[in-house]
C-alpha positions as CSV (number, residue, x, y, z in Angstrom):
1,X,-42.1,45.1,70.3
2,X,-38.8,45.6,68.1
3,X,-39.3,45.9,64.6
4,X,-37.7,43.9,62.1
5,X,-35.5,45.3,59.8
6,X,-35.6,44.5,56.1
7,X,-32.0,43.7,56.6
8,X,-32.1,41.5,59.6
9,X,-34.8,39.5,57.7
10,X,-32.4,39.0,55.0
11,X,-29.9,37.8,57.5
12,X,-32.6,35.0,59.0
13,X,-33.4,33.8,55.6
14,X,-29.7,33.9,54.6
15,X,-29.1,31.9,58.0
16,X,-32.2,29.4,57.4
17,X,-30.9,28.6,53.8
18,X,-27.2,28.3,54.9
19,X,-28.3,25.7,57.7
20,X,-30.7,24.0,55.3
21,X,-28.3,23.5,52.8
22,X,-25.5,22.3,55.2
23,X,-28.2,19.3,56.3
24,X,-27.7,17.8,52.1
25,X,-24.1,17.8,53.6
26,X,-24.5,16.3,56.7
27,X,-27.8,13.9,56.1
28,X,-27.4,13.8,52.2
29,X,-30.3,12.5,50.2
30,X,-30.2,9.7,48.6
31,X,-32.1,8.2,45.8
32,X,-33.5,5.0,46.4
33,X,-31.5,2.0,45.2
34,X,-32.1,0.1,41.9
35,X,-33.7,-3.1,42.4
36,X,-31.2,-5.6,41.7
37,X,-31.5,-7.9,38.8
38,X,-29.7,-11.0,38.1
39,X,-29.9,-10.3,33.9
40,X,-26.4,-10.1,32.7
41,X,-26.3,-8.6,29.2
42,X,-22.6,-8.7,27.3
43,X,-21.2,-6.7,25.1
44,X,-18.0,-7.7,23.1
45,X,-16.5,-5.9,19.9
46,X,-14.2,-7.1,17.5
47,X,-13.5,-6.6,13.6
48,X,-15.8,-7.3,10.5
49,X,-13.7,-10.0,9.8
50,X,-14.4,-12.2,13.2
51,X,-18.2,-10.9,13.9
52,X,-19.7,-13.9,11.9
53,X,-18.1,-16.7,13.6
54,X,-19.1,-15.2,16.8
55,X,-22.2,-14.3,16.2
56,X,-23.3,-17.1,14.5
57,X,-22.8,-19.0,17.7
58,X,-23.7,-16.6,20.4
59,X,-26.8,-18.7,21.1
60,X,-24.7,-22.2,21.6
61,X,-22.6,-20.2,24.2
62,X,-25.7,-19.2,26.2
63,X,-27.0,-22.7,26.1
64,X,-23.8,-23.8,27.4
65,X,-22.5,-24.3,30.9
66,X,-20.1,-21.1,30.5
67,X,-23.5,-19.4,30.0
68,X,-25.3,-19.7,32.9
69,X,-26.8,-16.5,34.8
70,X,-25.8,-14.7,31.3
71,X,-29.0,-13.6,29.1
72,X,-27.8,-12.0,26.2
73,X,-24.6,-11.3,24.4
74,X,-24.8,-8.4,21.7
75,X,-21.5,-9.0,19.2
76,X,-20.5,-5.2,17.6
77,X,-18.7,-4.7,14.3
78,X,-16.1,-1.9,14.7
79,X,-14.8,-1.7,11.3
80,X,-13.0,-3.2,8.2
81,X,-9.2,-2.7,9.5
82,X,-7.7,-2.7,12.7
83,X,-7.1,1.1,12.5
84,X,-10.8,1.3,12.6
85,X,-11.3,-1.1,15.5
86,X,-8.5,1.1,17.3
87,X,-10.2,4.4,16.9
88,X,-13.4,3.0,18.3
89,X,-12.5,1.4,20.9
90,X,-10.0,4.0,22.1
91,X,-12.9,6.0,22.0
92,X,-14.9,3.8,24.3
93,X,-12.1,3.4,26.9
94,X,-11.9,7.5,27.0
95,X,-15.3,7.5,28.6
96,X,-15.0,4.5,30.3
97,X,-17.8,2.5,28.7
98,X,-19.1,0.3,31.6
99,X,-21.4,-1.4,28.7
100,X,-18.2,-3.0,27.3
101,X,-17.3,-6.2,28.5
102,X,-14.4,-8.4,26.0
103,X,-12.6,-6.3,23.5
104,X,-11.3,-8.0,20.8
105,X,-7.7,-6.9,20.0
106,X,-5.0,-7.3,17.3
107,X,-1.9,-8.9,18.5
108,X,0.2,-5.9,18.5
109,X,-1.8,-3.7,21.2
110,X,-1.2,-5.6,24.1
111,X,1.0,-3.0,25.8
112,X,-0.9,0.0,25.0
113,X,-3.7,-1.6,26.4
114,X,-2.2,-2.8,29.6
115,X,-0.6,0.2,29.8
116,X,-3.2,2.4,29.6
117,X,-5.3,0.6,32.1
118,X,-8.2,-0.5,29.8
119,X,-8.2,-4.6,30.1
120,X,-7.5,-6.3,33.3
121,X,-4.3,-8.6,34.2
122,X,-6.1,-12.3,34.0
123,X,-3.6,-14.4,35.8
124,X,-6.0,-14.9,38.3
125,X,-8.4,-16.4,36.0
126,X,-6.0,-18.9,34.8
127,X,-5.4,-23.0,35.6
128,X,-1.5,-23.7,36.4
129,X,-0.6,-24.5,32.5
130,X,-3.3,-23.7,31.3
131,X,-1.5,-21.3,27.9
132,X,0.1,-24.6,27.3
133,X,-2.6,-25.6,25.0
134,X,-2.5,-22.6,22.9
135,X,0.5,-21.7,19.7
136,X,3.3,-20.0,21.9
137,X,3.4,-17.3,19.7
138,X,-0.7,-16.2,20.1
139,X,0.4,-16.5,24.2
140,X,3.1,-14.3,23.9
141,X,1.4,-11.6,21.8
142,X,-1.1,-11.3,24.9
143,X,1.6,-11.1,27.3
144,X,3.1,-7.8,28.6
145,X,5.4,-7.7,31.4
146,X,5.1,-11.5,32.1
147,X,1.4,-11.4,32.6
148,X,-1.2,-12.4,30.6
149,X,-4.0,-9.4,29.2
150,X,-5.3,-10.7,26.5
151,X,-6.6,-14.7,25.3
152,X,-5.2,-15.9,22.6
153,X,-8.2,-16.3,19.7
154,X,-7.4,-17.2,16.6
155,X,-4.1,-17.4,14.6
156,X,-3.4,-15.8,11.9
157,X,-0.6,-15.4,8.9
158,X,0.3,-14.2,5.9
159,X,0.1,-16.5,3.0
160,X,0.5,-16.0,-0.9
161,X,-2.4,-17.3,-3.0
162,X,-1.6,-18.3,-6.7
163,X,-3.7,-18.9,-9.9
164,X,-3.0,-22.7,-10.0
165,X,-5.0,-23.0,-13.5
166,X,-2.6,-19.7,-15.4
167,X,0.6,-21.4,-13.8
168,X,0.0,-25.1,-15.6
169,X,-1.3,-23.5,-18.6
170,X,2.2,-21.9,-19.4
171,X,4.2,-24.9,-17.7
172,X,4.6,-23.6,-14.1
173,X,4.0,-25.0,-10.9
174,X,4.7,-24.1,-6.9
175,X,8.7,-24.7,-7.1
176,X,8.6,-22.1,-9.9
177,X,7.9,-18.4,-6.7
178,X,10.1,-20.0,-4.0
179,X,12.1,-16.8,-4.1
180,X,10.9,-13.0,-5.1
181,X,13.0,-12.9,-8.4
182,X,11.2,-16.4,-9.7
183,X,8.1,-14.9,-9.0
184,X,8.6,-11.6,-10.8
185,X,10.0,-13.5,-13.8
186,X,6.6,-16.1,-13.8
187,X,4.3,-13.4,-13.5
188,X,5.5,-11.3,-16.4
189,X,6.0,-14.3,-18.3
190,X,2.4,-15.2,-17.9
191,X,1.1,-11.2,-18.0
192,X,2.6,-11.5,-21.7
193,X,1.0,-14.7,-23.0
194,X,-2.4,-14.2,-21.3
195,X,-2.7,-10.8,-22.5
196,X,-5.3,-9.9,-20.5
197,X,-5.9,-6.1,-19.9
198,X,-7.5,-6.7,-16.6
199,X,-4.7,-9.4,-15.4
200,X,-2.0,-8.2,-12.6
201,X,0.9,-10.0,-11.5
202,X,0.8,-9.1,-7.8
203,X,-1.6,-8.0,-5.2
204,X,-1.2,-7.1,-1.5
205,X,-1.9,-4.3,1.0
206,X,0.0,-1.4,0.6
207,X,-2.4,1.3,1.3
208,X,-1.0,3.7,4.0
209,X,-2.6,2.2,7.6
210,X,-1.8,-1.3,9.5
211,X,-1.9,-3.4,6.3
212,X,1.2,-1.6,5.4
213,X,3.1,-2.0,7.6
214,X,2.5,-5.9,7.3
215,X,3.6,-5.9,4.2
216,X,6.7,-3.7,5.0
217,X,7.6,-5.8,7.6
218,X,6.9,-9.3,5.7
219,X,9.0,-7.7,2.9
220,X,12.5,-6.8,4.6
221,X,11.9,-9.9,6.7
222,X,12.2,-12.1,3.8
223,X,15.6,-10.5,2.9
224,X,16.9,-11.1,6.1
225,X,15.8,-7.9,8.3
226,X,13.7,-9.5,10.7
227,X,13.3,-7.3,13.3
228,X,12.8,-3.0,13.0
229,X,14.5,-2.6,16.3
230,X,18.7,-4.2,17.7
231,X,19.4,-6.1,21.1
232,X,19.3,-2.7,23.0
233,X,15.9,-1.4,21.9
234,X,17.2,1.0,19.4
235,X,15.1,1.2,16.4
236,X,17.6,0.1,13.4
237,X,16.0,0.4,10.0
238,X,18.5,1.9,7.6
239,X,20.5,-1.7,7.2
240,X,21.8,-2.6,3.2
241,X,19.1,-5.6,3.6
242,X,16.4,-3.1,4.2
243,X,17.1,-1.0,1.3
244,X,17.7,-3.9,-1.2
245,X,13.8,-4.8,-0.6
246,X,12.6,-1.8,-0.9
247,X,14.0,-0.9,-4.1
248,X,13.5,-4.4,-5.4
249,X,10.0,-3.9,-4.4
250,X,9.4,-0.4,-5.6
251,X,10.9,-1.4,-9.7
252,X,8.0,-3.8,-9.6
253,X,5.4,-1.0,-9.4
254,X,4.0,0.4,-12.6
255,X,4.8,4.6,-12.5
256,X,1.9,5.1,-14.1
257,X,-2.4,4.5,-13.7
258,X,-2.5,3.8,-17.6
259,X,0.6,1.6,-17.6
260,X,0.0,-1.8,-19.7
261,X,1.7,-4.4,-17.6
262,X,1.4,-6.9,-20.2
263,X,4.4,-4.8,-22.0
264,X,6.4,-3.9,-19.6
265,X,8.7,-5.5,-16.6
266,X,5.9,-4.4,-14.4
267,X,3.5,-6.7,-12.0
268,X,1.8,-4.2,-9.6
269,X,-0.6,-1.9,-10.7
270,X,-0.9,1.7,-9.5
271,X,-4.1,1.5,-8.1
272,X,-2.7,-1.4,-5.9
273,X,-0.7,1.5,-3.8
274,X,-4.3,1.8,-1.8
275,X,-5.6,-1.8,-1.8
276,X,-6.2,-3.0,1.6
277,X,-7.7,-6.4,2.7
278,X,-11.0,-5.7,0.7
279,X,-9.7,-4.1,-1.9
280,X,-7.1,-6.8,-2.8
281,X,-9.3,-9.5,-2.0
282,X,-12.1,-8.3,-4.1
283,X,-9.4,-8.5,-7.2
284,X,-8.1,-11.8,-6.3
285,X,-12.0,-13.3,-6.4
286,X,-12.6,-11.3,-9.5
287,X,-9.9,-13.7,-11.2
288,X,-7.6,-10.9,-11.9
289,X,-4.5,-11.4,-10.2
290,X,-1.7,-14.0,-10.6
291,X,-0.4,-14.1,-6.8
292,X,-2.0,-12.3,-4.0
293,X,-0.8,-11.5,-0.7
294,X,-3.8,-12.3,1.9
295,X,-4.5,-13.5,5.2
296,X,-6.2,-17.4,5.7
297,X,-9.7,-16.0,5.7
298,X,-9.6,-15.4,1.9
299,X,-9.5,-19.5,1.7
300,X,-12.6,-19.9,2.6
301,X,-14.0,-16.5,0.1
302,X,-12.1,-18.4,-2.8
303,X,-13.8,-22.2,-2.1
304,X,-17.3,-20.7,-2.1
305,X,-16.1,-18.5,-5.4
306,X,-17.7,-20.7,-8.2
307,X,-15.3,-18.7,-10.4
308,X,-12.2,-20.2,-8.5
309,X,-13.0,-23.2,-6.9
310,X,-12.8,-25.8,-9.5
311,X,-11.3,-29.6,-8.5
312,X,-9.7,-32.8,-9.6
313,X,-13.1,-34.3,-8.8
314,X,-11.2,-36.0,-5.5
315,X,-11.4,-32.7,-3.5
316,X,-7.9,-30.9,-5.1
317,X,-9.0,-27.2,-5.7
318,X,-7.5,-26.9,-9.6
319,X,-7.9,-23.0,-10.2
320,X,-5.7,-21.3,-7.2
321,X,-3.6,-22.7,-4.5
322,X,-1.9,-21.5,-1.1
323,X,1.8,-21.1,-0.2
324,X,4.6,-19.5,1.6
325,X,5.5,-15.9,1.1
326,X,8.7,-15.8,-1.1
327,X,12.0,-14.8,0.1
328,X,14.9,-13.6,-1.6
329,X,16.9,-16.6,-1.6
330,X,15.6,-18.7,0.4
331,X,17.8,-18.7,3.5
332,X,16.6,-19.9,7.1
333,X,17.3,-16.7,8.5
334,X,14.6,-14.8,5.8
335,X,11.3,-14.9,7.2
336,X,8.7,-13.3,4.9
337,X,5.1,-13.8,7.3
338,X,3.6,-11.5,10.0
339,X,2.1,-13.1,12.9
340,X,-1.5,-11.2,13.0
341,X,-4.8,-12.6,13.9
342,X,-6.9,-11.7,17.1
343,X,-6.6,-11.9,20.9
344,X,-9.1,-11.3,23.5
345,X,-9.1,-8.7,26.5
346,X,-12.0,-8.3,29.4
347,X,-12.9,-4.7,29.4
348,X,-11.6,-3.3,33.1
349,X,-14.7,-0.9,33.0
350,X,-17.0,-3.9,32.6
351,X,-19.3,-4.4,35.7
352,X,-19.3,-8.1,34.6
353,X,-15.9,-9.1,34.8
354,X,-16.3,-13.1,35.3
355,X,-19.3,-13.4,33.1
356,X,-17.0,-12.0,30.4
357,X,-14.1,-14.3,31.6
358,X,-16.7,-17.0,30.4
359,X,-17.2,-15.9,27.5
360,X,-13.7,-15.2,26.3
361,X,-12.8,-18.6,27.5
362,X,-15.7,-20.5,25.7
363,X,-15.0,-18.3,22.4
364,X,-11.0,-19.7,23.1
365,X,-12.2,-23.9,23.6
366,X,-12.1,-26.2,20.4
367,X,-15.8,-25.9,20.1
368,X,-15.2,-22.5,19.3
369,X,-12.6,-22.8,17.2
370,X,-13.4,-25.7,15.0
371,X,-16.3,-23.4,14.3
372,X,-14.6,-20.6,13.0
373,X,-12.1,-22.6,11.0
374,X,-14.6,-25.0,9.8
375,X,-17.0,-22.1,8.4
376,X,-15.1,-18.8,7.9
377,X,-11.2,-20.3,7.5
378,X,-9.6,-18.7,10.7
379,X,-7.0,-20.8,11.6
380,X,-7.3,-21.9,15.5
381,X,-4.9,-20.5,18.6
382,X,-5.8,-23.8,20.4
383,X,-3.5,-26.5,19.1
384,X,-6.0,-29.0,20.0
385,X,-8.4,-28.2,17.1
386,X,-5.3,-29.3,14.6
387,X,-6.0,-32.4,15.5
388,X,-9.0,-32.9,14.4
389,X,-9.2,-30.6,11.1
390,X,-12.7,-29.8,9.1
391,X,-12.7,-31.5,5.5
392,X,-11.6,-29.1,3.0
393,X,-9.5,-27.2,5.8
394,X,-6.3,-29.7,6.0
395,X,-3.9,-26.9,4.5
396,X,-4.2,-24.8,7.9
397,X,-2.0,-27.6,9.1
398,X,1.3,-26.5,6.8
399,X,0.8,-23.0,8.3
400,X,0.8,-24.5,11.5
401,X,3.9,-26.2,11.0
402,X,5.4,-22.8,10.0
403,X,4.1,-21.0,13.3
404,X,7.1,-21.2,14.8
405,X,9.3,-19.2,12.1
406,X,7.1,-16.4,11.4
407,X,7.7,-12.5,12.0
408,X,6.7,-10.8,15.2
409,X,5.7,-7.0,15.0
410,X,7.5,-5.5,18.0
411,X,5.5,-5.2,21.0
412,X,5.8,-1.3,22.6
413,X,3.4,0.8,24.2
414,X,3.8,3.6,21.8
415,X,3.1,0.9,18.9
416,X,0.2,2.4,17.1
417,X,2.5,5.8,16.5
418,X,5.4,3.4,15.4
419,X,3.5,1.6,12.9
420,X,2.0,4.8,11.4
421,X,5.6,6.2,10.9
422,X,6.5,2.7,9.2
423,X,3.5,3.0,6.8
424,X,3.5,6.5,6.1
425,X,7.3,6.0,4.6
426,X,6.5,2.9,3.2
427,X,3.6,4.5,1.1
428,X,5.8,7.7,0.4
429,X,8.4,4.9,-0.8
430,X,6.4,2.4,-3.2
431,X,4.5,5.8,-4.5
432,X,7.8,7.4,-5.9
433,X,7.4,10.4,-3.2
434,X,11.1,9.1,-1.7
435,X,14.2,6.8,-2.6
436,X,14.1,3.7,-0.1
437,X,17.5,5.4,1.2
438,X,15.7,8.9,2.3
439,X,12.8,7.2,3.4
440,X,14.4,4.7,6.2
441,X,16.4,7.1,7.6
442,X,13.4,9.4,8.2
443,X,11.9,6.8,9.5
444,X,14.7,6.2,11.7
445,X,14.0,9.8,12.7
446,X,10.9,9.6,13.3
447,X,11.0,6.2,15.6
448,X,13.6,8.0,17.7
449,X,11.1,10.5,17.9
450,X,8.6,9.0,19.0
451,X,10.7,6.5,21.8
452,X,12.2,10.0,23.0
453,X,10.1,12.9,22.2
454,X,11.7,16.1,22.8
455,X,11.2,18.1,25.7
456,X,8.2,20.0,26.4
457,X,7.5,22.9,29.3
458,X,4.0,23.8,28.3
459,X,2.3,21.3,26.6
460,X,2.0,22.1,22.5
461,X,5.2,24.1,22.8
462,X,8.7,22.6,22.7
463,X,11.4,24.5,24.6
464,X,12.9,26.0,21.9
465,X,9.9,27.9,20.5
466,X,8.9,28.7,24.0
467,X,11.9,30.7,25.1
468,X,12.2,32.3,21.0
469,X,8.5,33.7,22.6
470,X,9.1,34.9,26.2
471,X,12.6,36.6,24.6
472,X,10.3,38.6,21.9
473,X,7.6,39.9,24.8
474,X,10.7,40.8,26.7
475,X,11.9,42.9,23.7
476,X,8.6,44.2,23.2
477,X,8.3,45.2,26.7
478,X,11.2,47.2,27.2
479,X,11.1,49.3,23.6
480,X,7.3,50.3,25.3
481,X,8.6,51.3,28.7
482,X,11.5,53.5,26.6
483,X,7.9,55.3,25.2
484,X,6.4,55.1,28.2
485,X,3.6,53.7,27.5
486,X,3.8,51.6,30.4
C-alpha cells in the first residue's frame, strides 16, 4: 500500500474544495423567494411648504378609486427651501432609494432630473390632450426635450403684500407702488410719520440660496432684462438694464445694522440681506413691514393673523392687501414675477411606478387642488379649479390672469450651479462686497464657466497645473541622475 504524502493530501483537499466551490458557480444557491404581497406602501417627498395639504388628505386619496390596491402613503418633509429639498433628494437618487416613489420638484429642475436619469418620461401615462387642462406655463416647466417628466402641481408667483391700514392713514392707496421709485418714495414717506423703530419699508428674500436668485431675477425683469441668457444660449448679464436695477436696488439698503430708517432715504434693513421665506414672512405677520415680497401661501398665514386680518365687515380684508410686483416704469416689456411653485416626478427607482402614477395624478385633479387652495392658499395648476374659487380666495384669480406674463427661470441641466453663481453675486452685490458692474461681469465669468468648463486630463487637475507638475518631476529627475543618485 502507497503512502500518502502530506503534500498529496493537501493537493486532494485543494482539489475537493476547488470542485466544491465551482458547483455555487455552476448550481448556485439560492435563497428562497419572498412571499409576495399585494401591500403597496408610497412614499412621496416634497417641501415644508406643500406637506400639509398633502397630508391632510392622504386618507381621502386611499379611499378613492386612484387608491385601490394602495395601503399606505407616508408624505416626508425635506426642508424649508428648495436647496434643502435638492440636497436630499439628490442624496436619495445617489443610492437609488427604491423606497421613493413621487418626488416633488421645483419648476426649475426638470432637466437635471431627466437628465440624470432619476424620474421617468410619463408620456405614456398620459390621455391625447390631457396638459391641456393645466396653466401652459406649469406644463412647460415639466417638459424637457418635448416630453413630459414632471406633473404640473400647483402654481405659484411672486406677489407684493402691502399694509393697506399704514397706506390710508397717510393718504395712499394701490395706484400710489405701480413703479419701484413710487414705492420707495411711499415707504419713506410713511417710515417718517409712523416713526416706528421696528417698521421697515421693504421685505423680500435676499439671503444667498434659491430665494435670491428669485429676487434677482424678478428685479432686472422688471426693468426690462427678462431673460439671463440671448437667442444663441449665451449667458448675457452685463446689459445697462441690468446694472441700473442693481444699483437702484442696492441705494435702498441701509449700510449699516444700527441704521434708523425712519431718518434716512433707506427702506431695507440689514438684517434683511439673510431673510428667506420664513424669515421675511415672520416680519410681515409681526406687522413690521410696509411691503413684502412673498409667495401666495403667505395669504392664507396673514387671514388667520388676528393681527392683520381685519375687514369692512362685507369680507374686504382692511389691514394688508395683495398686488403686482412693481416695475420701473411700467412698460409691457418689464416683467417683475418668477414663475415658482411645484411639479411632480415618479421616482425611476420606485418598484411602484403606476401606483405612484395614481397618486401624482389624484394630487394634480381639482379635488386636490381646491383643497390646497381652499385651506393653505396655493394657487391651482389645473385651470378648472378657477372656476369654481373657495370664498375668501377670489384674488388667486388676478394672478391667474397675469400667468401668462410672468418670468421664466431658464431651464438647463447645469441649473442648480447657475443659480448659485447668480445668488452668490447678487448677495456679494446688495451686501456692499462688489459694485453691480464688477459683480455681473463675474457672473458672466462664471456662467461661462460653468456651460464650458475648462479642460480636465485627470480629474481635480486642469491641464495647465498638470503639465506645471510633470515639468517640475522632470527637473527634479534629471538634477538626481547628474548626482547619481538614481
Amino acid at each position: 500500500m502507497k503512502k500518502i504524502t502530506n503534500h498529496k493530501i493537501f493537493l486532494l483537499l485543494f482539489s475537493f474544495l476547488m470542485i466544491l466551490g465551482s458547483s455555487f458557480f455552476i448550481f448556485p444557491i439560492t435563497a428562497a423567494p419572498e412571499p409576495k404581497t399585494s401591500q403597496i406602501s408610497l412614499n412621496i417627498v416634497v417641501t415644508s411648504e406643500q406637506y400639509a395639504s398633502i397630508n391632510d388628505i392622504k386618507d381621502d386619496f386611499l379611499a378613492s378609486e386612484y387608491g385601490n390596491g394602495i395601503d399606505s402613503v407616508t408624505v416626508t418633509s425635506s426642508g424649508d427651501t428648495a436647496n434643502d429639498q435638492l440636497t436630499y433628494i439628490q442624496t436619495r437618487m445617489a443610492t437609488q432609494d427604491t423606497s421613493l416613489d413621487v418626488v416633488g420638484m421645483d419648476v426649475v429642475w426638470t432637466a437635471l432630473f431627466a437628465e440624470n436619469g432619476w424620474v421617468i418620461n410619463l408620456d405614456s401615462y398620459l390621455e391625447p390632450n390631457e396638459m391641456d387642462n393645466y396653466i401652459g406655463g406649469m406644463v412647460d416647466s415639466g417638459t424637457y426635450n418635448g416630453s413630459l417628466w414632471a406633473f404640473p402641481y400647483f402654481f405659484n408667483l411672486g406677489v407684493l403684500y402691502y399694509r393697506k391700514d399704514l397706506l390710508t392713514k397717510y393718504g395712499y392707496d394701490e395706484t400710489d407702488f405701480d413703479t419701484w421709485a413710487e414705492l420707495n418714495a411711499t415707504a419713506n414717506d410713511i417710515l417718517e410719520q409712523e416713526n416706528d423703530p421696528n417698521l421697515v419699508g421693504y421685505v423680500a428674500q435676499f439671503d444667498n440660496y434659491e430665494g435670491g436668485t428669485v429676487n434677482f431675477q424678478e428685479w432686472i425683469g422688471s426693468n426690462g432684462a427678462t431673460a439671463i441668457f440671448d437667442a444663441q444660449g449665451n449667458p448675457d448679464v452685463t446689459s445697462t438694464k441690468i446694472i441700473e436695477a442693481l444699483t437702484f436696488l442696492k441705494a435702498l439698503i441701509a449700510t449699516s445694522a444700527t441704521t434708523d430708517l425712519r431718518t434716512t432715504d433707506y427702506i431695507i434693513n440689514r438684517d434683511a440681506l439673510t431673510y428667506n421665506e420664513g424669515t421675511s414672512e415672520g416680519k410681515w405677520s409681526d406687522g413690521e413691514a410696509i411691503f413684502c415680497r412673498q409667495w401666495p401661501y403667505v395669504y392664507g398665514i396673514t387671514i388667520d393673523n388676528p393681527d392683520l386680518n381685519a375687514t369692512d365687515g362685507m369680507g374686504t380684508y382692511t389691514q394688508f392687501g395683495v398686488a403686482p410686483i412693481p416695475t420701473f416704469s411700467g412698460a409691457a416689456d418689464e416683467k417683475s414675477s418668477c414663475v415658482g411653485g411645484a411639479i411632480l416626478g415618479i421616482s425611476a427607482y420606485s418598484e411602484h411606478k403606476d401606483a405612484a402614477y395614481n397618486l401624482t395624478k389624484w394630487l394634480c385633479s381639482n379635488y386636490s387642488q381646491y383643497y390646497a387652495l381652499d385651506e393653505y392658499a396655493h394657487p391651482p395648476a389645473l385651470k378648472e379649479t378657477y372656476t369654481t374659487i373657495p370664498p375668501g380666495q377670489e384674488w388667486v384669480e388676478d394672478f391667474y390672469l397675469a400667468s401668462g406674463v410672468t418670468l421664466a427661470r431658464p431651464k438647463n441641466e447645469n441649473y442648480p450651479d447657475i443659480s448659485s453663481a447668480i445668488s452668490t453675486r447678487f448677495s456679494q452685490i446688495i451686501s456692499c462686497q462688489s459694485t453691480p458692474t464688477a459683480g455681473m461681469n463675474n457672473l458672466q465669468k462664471d456662467i461661462e464657466d460653468i456651460l464650458n468648463p475648462p479642460p480636465e486630463v485627470v480629474p481635480g487637475y486642469e491641464l495647465s497645473i498638470l503639465l506645471i507638475a510633470i515639468a517640475s518631476m522632470m527637473a527634479i529627475i534629471i538634477v538626481f541622475k547628474k548626482k547619481k543618485i538614481f
